[in-house]
mmCIF file as gemmi writes it, N, C-alpha and C atoms, coordinates in Angstrom:
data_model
loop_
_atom_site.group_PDB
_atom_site.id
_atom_site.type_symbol
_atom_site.label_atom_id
_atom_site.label_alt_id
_atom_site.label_comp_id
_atom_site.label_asym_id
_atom_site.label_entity_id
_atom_site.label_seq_id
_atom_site.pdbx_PDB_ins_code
_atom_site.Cartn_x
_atom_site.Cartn_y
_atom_site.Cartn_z
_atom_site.occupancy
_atom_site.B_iso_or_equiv
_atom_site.pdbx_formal_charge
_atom_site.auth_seq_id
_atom_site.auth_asym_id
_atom_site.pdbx_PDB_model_num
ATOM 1 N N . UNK Axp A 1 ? 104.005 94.891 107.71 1 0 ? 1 A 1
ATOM 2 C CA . UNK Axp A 1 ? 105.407 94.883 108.074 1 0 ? 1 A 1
ATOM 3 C C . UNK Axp A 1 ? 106.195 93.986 107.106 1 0 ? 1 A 1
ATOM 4 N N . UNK Axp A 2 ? 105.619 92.814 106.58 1 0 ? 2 A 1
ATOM 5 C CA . UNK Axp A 2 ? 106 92.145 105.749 1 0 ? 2 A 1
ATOM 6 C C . UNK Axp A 2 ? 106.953 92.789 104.624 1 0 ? 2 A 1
ATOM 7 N N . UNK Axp A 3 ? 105.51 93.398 104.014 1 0 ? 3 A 1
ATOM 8 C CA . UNK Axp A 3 ? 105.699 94.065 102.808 1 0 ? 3 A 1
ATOM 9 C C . UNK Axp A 3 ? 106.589 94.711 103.026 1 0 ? 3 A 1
ATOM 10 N N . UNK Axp A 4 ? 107.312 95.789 104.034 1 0 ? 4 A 1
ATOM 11 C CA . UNK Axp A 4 ? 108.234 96.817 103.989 1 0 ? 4 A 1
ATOM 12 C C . UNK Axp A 4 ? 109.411 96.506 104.078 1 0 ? 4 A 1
ATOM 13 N N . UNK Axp A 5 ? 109.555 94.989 104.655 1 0 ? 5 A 1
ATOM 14 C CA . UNK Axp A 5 ? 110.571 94.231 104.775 1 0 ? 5 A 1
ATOM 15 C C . UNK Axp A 5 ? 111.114 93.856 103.096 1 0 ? 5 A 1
ATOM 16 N N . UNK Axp A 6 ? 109.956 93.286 102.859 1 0 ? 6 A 1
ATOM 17 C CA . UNK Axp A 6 ? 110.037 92.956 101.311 1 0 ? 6 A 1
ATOM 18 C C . UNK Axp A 6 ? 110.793 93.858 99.695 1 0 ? 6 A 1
ATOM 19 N N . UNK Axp A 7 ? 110.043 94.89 100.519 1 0 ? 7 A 1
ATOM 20 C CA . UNK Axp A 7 ? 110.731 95.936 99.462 1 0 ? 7 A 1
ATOM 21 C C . UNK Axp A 7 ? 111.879 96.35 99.825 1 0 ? 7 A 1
ATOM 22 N N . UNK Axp A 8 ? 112.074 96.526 101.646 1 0 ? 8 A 1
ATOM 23 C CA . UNK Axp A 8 ? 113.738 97.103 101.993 1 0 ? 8 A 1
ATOM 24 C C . UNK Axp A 8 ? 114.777 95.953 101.539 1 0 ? 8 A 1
ATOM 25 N N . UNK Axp A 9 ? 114.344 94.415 101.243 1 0 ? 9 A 1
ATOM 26 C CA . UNK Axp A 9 ? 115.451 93.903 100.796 1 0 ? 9 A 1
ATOM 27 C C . UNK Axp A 9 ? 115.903 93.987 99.264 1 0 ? 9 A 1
ATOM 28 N N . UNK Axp A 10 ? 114.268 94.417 98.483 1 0 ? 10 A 1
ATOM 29 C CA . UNK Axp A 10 ? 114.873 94.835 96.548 1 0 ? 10 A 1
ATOM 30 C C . UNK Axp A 10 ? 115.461 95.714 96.532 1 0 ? 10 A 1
ATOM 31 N N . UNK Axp A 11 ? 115.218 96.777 97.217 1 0 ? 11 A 1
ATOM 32 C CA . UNK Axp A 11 ? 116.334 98.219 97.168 1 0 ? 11 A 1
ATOM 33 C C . UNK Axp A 11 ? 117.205 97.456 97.377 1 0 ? 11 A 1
ATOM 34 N N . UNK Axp A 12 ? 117.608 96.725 98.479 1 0 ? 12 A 1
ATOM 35 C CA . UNK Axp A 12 ? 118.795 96.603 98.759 1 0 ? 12 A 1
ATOM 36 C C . UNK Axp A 12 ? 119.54 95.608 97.803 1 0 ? 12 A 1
ATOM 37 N N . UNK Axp A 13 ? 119.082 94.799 97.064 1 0 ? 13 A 1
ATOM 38 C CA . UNK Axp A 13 ? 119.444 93.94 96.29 1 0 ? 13 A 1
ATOM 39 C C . UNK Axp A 13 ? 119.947 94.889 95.072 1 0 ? 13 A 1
ATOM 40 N N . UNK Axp A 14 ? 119.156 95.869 94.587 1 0 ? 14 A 1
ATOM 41 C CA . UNK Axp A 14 ? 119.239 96.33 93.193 1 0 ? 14 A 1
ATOM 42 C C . UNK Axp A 14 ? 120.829 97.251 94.016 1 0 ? 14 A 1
ATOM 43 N N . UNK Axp A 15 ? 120.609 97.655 94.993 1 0 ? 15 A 1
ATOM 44 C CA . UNK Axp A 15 ? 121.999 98.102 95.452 1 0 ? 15 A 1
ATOM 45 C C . UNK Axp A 15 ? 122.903 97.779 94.925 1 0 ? 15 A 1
ATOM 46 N N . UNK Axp A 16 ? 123.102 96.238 95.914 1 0 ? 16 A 1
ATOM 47 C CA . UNK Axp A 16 ? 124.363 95.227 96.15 1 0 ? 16 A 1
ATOM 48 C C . UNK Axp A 16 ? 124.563 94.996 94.288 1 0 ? 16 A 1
ATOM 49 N N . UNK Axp A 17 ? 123.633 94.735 93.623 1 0 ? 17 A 1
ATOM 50 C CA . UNK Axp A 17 ? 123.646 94.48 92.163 1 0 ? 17 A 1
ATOM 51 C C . UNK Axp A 17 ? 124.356 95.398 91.373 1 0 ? 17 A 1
ATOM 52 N N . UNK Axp A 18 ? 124.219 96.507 91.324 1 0 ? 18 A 1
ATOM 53 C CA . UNK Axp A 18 ? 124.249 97.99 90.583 1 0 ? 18 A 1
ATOM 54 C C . UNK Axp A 18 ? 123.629 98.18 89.77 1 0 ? 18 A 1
ATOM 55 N N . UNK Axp A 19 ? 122.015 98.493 90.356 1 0 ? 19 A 1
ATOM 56 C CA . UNK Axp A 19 ? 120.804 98.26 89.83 1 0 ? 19 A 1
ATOM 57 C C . UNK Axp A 19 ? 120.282 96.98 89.108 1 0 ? 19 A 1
ATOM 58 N N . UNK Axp A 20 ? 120.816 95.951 88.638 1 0 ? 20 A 1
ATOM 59 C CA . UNK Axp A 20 ? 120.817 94.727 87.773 1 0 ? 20 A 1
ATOM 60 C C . UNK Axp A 20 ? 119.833 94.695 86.583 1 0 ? 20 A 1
ATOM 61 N N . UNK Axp A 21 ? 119 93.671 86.442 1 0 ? 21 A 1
ATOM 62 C CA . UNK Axp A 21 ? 117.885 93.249 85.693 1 0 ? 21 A 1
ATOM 63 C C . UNK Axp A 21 ? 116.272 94.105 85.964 1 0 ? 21 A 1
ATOM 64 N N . UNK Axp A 22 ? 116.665 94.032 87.296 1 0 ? 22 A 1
ATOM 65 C CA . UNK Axp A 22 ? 115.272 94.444 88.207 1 0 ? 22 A 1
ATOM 66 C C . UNK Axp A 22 ? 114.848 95.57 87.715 1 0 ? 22 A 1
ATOM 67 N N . UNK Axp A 23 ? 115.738 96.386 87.481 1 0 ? 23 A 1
ATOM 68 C CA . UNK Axp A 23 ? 114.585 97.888 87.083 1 0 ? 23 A 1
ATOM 69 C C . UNK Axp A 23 ? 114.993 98.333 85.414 1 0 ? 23 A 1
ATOM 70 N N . UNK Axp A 24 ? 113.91 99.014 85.505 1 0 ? 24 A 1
ATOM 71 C CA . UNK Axp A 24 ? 113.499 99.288 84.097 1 0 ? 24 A 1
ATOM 72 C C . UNK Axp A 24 ? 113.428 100.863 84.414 1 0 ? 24 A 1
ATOM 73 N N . UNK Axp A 25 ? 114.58 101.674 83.562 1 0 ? 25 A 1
ATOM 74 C CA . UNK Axp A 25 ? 115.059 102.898 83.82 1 0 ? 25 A 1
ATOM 75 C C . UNK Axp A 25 ? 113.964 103.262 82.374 1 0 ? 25 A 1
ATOM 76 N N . UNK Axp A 26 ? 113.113 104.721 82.764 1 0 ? 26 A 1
ATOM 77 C CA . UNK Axp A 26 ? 112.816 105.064 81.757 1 0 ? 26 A 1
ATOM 78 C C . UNK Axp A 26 ? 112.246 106.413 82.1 1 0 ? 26 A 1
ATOM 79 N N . UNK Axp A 27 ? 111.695 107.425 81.356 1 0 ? 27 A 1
ATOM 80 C CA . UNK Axp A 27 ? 111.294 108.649 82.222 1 0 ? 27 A 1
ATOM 81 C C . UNK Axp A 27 ? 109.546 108.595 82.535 1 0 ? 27 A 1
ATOM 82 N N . UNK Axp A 28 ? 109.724 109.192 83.8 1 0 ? 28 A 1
ATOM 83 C CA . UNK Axp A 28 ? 108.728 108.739 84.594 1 0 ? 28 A 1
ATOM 84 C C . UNK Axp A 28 ? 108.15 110.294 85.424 1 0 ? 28 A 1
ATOM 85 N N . UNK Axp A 29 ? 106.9 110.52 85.441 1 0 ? 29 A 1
ATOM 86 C CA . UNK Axp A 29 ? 106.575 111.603 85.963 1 0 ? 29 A 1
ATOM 87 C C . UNK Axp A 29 ? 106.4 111.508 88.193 1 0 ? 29 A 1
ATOM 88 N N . UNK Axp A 30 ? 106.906 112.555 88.238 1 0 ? 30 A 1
ATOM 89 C CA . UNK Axp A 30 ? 107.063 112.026 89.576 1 0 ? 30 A 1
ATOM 90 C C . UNK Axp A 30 ? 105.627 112.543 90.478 1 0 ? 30 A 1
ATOM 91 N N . UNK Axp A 31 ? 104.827 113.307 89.449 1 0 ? 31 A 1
ATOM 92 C CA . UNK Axp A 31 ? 103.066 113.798 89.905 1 0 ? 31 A 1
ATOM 93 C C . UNK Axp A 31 ? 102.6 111.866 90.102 1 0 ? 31 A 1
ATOM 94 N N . UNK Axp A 32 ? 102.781 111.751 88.786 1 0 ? 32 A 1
ATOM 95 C CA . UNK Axp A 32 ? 101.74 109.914 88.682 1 0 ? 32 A 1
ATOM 96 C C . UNK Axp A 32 ? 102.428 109.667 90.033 1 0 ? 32 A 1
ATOM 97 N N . UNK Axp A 33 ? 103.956 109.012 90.332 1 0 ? 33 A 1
ATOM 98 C CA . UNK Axp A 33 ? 104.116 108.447 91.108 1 0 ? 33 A 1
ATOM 99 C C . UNK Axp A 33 ? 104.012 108.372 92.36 1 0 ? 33 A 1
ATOM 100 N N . UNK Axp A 34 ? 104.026 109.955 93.288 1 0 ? 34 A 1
ATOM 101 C CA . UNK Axp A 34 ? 103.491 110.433 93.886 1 0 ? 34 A 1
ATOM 102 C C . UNK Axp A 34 ? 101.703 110.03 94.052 1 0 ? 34 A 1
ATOM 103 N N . UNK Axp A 35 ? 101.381 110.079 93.278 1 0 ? 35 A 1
ATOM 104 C CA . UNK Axp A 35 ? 100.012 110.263 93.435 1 0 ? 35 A 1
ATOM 105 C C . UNK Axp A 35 ? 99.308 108.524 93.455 1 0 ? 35 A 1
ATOM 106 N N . UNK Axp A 36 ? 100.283 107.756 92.744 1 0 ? 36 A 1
ATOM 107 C CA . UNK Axp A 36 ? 100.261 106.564 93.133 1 0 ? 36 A 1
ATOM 108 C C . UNK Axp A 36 ? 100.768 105.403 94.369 1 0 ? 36 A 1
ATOM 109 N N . UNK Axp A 37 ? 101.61 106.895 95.258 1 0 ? 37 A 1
ATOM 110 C CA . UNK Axp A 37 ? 102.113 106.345 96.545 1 0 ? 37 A 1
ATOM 111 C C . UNK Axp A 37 ? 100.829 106.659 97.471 1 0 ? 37 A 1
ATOM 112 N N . UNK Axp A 38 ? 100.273 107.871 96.708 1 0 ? 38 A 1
ATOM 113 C CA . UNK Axp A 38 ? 99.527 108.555 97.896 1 0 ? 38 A 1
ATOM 114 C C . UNK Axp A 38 ? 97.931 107.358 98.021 1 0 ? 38 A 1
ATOM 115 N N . UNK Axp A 39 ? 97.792 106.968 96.629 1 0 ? 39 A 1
ATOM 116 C CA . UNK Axp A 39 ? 96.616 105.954 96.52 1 0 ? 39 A 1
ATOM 117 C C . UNK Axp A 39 ? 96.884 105.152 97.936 1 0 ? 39 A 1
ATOM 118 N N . UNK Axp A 40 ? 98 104.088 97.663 1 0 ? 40 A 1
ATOM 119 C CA . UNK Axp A 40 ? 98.736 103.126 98.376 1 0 ? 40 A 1
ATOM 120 C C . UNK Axp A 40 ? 98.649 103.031 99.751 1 0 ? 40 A 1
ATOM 121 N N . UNK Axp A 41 ? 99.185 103.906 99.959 1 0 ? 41 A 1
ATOM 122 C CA . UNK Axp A 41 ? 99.251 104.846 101.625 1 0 ? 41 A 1
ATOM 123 C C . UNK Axp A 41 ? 98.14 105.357 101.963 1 0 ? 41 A 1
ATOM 124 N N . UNK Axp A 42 ? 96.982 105.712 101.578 1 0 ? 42 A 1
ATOM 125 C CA . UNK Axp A 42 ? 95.845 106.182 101.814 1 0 ? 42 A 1
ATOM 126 C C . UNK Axp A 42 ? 95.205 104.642 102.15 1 0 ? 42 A 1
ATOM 127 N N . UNK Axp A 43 ? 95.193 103.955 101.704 1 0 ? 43 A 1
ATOM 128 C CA . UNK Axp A 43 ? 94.301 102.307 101.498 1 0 ? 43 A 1
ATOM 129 C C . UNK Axp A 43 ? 94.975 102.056 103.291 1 0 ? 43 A 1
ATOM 130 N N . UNK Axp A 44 ? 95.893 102.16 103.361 1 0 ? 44 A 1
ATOM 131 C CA . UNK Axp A 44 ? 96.6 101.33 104.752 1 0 ? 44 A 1
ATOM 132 C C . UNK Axp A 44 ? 96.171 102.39 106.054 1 0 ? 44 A 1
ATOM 133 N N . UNK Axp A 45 ? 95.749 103.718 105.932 1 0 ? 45 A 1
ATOM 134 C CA . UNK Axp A 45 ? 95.547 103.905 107.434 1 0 ? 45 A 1
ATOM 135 C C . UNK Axp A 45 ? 94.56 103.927 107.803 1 0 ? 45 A 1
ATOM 136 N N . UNK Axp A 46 ? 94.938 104.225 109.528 1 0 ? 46 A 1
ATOM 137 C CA . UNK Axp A 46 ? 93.741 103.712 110.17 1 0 ? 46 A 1
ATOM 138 C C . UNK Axp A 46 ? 94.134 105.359 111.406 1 0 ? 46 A 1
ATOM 139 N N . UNK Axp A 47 ? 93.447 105.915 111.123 1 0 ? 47 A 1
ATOM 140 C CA . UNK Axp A 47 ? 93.014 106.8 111.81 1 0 ? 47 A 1
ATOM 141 C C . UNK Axp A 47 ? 93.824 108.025 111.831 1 0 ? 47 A 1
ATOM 142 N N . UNK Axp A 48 ? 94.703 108.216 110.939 1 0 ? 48 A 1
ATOM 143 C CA . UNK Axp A 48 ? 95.998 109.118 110.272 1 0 ? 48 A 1
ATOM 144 C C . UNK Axp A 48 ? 95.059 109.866 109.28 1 0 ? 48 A 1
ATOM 145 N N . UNK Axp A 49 ? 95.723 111.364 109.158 1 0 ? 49 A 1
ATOM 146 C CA . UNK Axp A 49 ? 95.537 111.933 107.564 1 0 ? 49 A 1
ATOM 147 C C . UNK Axp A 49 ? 96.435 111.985 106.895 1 0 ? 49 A 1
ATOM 148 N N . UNK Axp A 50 ? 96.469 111.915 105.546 1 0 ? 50 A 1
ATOM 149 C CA . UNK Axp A 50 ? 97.283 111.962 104.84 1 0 ? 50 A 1
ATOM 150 C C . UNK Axp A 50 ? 96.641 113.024 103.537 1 0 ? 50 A 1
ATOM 151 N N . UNK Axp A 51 ? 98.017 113.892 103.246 1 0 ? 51 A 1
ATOM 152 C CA . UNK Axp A 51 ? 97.985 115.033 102.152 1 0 ? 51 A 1
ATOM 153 C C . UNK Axp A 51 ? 98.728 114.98 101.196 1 0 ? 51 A 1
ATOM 154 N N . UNK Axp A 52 ? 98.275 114.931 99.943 1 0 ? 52 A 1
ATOM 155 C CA . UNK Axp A 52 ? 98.984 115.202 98.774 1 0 ? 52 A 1
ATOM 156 C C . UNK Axp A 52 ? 99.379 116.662 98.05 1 0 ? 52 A 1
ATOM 157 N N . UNK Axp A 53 ? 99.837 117.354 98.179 1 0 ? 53 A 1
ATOM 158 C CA . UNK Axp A 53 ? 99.957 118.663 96.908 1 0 ? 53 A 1
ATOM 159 C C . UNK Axp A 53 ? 101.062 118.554 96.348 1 0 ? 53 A 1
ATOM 160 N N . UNK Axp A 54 ? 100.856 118.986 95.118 1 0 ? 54 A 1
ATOM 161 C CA . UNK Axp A 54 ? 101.594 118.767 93.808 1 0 ? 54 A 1
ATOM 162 C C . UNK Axp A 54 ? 101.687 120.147 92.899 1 0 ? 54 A 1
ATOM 163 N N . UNK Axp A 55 ? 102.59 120.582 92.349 1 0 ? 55 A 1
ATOM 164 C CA . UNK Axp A 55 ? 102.823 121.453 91.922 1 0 ? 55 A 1
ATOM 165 C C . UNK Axp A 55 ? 102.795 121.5 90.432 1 0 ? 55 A 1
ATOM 166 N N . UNK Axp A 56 ? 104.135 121.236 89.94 1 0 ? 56 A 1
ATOM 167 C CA . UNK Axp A 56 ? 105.069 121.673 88.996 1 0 ? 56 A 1
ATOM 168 C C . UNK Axp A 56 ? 104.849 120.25 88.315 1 0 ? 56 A 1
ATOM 169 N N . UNK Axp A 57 ? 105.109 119.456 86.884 1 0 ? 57 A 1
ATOM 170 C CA . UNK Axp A 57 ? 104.911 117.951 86.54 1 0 ? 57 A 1
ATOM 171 C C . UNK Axp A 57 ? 107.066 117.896 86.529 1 0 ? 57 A 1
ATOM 172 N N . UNK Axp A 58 ? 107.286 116.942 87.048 1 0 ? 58 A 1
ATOM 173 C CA . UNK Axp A 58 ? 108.442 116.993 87.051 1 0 ? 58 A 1
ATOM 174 C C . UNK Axp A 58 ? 108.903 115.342 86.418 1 0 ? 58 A 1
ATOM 175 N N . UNK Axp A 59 ? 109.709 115.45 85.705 1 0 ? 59 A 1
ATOM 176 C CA . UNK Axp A 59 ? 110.031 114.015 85.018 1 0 ? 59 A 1
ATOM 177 C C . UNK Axp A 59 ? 111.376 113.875 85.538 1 0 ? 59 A 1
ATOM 178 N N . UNK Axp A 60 ? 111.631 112.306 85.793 1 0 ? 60 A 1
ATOM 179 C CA . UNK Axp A 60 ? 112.862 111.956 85.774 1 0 ? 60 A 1
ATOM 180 C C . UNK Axp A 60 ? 112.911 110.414 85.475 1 0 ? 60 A 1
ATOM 181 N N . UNK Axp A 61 ? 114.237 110.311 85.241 1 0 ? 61 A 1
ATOM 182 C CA . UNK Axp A 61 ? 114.771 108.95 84.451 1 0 ? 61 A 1
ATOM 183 C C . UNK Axp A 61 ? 115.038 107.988 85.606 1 0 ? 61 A 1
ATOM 184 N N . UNK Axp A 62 ? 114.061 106.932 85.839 1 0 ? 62 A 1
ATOM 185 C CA . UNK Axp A 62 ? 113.693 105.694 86.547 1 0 ? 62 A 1
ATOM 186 C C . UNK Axp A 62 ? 113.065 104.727 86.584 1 0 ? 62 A 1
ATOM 187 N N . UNK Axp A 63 ? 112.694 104.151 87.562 1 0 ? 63 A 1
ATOM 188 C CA . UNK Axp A 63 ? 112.151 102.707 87.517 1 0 ? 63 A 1
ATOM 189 C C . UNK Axp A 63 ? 110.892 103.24 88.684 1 0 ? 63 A 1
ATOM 190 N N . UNK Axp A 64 ? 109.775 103.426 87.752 1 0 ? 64 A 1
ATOM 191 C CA . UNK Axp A 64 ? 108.571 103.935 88.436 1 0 ? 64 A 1
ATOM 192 C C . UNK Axp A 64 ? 108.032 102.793 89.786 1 0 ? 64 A 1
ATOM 193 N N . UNK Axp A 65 ? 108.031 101.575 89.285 1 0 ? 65 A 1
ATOM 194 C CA . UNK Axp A 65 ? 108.009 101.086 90.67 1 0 ? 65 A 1
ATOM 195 C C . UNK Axp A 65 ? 108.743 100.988 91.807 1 0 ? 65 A 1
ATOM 196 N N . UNK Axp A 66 ? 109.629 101.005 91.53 1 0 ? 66 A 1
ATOM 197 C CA . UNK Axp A 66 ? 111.067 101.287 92.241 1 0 ? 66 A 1
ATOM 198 C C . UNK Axp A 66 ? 110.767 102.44 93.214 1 0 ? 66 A 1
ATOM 199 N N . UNK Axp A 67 ? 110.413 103.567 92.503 1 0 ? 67 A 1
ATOM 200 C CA . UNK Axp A 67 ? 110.022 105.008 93.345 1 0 ? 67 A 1
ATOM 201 C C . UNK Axp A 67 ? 108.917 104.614 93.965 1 0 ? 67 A 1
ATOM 202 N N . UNK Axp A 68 ? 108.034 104.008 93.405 1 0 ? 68 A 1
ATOM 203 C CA . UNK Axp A 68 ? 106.622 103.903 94.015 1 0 ? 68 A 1
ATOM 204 C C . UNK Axp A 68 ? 107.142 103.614 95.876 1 0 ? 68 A 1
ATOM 205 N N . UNK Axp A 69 ? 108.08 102.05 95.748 1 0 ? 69 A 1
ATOM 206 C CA . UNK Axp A 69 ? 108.649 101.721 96.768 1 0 ? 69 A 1
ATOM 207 C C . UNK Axp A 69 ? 109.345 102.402 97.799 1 0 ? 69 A 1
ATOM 208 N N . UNK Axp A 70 ? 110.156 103.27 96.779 1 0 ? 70 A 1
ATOM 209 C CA . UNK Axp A 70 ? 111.009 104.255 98.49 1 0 ? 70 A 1
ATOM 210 C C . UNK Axp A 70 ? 109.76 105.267 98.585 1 0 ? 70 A 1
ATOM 211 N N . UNK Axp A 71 ? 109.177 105.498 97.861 1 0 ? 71 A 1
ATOM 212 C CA . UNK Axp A 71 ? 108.13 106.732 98.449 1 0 ? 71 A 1
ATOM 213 C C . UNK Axp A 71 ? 107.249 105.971 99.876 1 0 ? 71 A 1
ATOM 214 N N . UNK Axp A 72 ? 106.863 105.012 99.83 1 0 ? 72 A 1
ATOM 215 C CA . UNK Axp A 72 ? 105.788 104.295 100.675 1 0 ? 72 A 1
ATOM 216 C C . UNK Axp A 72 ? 106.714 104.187 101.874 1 0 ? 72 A 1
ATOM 217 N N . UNK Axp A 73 ? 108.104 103.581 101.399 1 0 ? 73 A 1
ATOM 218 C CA . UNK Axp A 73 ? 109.212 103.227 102.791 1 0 ? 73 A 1
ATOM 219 C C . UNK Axp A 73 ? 109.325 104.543 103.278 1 0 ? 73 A 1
């Protein structure tokens, strides 16, 4: 719970900021990131399934940890 707290206040900071220092915009595949939420989220449950499918490789211009974060929230 910590953690989700933690990250809902950097979103919210890079918000209030207009994006600031914090992220590092660059192009980013959204398969990796995805697939690096799905790592993440797989490690934390406890008696849930969880599914990944992936299609198409789709790129876009961001801050891969950043996504990592709203994907998990």
């Amino acid at each position: 719970m910590g953690r989700l707290i933690d990250d809902l206040l950097v979103l919210a900071r890079n918000d209030a900021a207009g994006l600031g220092e914090l992220v590092k915009l660059e192009p980013v595949s959204l398969d990796v990131i995805a697939n690096e939420a799905y790592r993440t989220a797989s490690a934390l449950l406890e008696g849930q399934r969880l599914s990944l499918q992936t299609r198409d490789e789709v790129m876009v211009h961001g801050d891969g940890d950043r996504l990592v974060q709203v994907m998990l929230i």
